[in-house]
C-alpha positions as CSV (number, residue, x, y, z in Angstrom):
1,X,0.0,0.0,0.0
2,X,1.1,3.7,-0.8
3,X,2.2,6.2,1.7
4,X,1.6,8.7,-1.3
5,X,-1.6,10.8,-0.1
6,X,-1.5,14.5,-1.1
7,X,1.2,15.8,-2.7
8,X,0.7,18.8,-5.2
9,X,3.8,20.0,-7.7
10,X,3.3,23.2,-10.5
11,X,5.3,24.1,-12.9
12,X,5.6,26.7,-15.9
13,X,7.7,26.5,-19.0
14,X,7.4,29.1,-21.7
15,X,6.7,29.4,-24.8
16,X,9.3,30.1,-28.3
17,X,9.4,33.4,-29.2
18,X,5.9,34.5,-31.1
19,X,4.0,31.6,-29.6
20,X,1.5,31.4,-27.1
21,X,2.0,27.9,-26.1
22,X,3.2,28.6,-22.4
23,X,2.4,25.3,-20.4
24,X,1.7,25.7,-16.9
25,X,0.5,22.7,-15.4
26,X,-0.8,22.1,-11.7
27,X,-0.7,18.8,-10.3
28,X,-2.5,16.6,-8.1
29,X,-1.0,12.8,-6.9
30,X,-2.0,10.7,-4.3
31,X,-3.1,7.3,-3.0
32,X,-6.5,6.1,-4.7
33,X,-7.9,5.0,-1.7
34,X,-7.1,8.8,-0.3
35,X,-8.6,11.9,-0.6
36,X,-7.1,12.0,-4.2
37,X,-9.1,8.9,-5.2
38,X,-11.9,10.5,-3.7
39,X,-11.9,13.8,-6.1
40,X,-10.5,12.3,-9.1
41,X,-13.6,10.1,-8.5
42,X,-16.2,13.2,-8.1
43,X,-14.4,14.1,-11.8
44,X,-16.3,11.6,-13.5
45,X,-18.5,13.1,-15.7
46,X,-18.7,16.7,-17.4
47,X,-18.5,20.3,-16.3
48,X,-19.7,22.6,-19.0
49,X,-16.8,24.1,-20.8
50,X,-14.1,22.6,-18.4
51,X,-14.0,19.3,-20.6
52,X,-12.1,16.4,-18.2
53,X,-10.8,13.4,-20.0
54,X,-8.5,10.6,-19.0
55,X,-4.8,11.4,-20.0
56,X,-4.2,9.2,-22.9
57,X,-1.0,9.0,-24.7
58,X,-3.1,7.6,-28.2
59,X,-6.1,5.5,-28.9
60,X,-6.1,2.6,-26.4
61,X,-2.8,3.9,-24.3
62,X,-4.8,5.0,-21.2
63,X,-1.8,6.2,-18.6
64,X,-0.4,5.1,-15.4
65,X,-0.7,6.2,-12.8
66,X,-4.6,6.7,-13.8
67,X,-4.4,10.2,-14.2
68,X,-7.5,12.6,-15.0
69,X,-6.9,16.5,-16.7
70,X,-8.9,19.2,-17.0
71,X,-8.6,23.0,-18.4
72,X,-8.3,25.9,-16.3
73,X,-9.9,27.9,-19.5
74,X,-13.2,27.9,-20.2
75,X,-13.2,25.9,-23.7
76,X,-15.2,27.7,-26.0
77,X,-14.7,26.0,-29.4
78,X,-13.8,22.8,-31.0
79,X,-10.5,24.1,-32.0
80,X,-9.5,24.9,-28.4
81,X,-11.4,21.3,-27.6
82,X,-9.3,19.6,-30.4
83,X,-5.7,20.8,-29.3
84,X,-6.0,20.3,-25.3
85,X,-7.7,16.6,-26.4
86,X,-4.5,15.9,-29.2
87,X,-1.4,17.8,-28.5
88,X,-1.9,18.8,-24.7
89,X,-3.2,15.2,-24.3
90,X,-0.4,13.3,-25.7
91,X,2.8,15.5,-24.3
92,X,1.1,15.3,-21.3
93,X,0.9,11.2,-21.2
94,X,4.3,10.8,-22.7
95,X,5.6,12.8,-19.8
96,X,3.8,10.5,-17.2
97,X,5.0,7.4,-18.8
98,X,8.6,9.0,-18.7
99,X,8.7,9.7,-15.3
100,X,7.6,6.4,-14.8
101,X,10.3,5.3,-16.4
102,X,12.7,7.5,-15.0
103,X,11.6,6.5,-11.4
104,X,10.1,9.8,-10.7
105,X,6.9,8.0,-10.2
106,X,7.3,5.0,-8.6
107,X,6.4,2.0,-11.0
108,X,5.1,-0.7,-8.2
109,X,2.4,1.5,-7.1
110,X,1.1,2.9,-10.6
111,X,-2.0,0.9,-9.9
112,X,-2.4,2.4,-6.4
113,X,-1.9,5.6,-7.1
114,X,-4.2,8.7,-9.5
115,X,-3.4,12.0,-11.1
116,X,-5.4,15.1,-11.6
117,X,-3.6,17.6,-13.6
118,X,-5.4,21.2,-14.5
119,X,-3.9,22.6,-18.0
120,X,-3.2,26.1,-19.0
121,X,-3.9,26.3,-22.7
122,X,-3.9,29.8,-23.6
123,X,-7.1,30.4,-25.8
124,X,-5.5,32.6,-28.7
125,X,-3.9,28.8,-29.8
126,X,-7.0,28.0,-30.9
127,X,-7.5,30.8,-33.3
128,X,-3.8,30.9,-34.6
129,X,-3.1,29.9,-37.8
130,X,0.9,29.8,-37.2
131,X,0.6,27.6,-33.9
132,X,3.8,25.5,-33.7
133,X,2.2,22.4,-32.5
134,X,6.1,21.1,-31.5
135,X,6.3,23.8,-29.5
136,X,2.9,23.3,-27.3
137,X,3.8,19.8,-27.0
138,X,7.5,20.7,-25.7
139,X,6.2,23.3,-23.4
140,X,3.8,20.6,-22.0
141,X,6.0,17.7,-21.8
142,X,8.5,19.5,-19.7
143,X,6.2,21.2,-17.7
144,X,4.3,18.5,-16.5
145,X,7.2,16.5,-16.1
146,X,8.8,18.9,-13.7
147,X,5.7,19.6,-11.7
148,X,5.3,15.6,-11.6
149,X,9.4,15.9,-9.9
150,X,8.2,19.1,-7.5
151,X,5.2,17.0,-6.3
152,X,7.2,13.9,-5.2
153,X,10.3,15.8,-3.8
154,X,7.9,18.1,-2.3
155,X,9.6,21.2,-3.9
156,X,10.1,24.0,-3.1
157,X,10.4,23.2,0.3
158,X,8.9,25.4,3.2
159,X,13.0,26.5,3.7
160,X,13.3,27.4,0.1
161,X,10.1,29.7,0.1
162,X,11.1,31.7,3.5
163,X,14.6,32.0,2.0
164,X,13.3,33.7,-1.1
165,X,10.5,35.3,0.2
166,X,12.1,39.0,-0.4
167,X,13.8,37.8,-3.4
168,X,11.3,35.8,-5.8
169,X,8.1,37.5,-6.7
170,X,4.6,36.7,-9.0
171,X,5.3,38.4,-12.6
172,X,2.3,40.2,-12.5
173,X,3.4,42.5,-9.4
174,X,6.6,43.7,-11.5
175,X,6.5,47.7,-10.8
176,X,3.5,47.1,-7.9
177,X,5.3,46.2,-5.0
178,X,9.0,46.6,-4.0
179,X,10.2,44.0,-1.6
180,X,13.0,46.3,-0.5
């Protein structure tokens, strides 16, 4: 039996130059007998506009750990529906089945254990007619790997974030607030 209950890992890995693929996935991993089990359980089913699907890496390749995703944009359009169900979908279950691999997840309990990942996909990828499909999938790989890593190393740690409290801040406050 897994001593893997709640842990939580995020990550964010940005897009090439010109591309709004930015991945920023949050994670969710625990036992399925836990509290983890028990909401990627109440997932079943549909919310409207915040489609949730069993990661699959292609037809018949469901994932393990069992691991449901879900948008944290309202999808609005088949486009938008078609890209977080093929691209997203796939880098995101290739990077499971990698850290699986890679002994980030641990392989004997992949049966014990669930996933729910929440997806950024920004919506201007649905509407762009230059979208560099390698480029959301690279974004997504990598971030959901890493925030798969920061979930079972339980990074950062509570040292790390008083540490860089002053020094480390959200982007969006650049020019609001001055630690100093």
């Amino acid at each position: 039996m897994t001593d893997i209950w709640f842990r939580t890992g995020e990550a964010t890995v940005l897009a090439a130059e010109g591309q709004a693929t930015d991945a920023m996935p949050e994670v969710l991993i625990g036992s399925v007998k836990g509290p983890v089990g028990q909401a990627f359980a109440s997932m079943m089913g549909q919310a409207k506009g915040h489609t949730r699907m069993f990661v699959v890496r292609d037809l018949n390749q469901l994932v393990r750990p069992a691991t449901m995703m879900t948008t944290k944009v309202t999808i609005k359009n088949m486009a938008y529906a078609e890209l977080l169900g093929g691209v997203v979908q796939a880098a995101t279950g290739d990077a499971i089945v990698d850290c699986l691999a890679e002994g980030i997840l641990p392989k004997d309990e992949a049966d014990e254990l669930c996933m729910i990942i929440m997806i950024w996909l920004d919506p201007r990828c649905a509407e762009d007619e230059n979208l560099d499909k390698k480029d959301l999938y690279r974004t997504n790989y990598e971030a959901t790997k890493i925030a798969i890593s920061r979930a079972m190393t339980g990074k950062p740690t509570v040292d790390e974030l008083i540490a860089n409290r002053k020094t480390v801040k959200h982007y969006a406050l650049d020019g609001v607030i001055d630690y100093e």
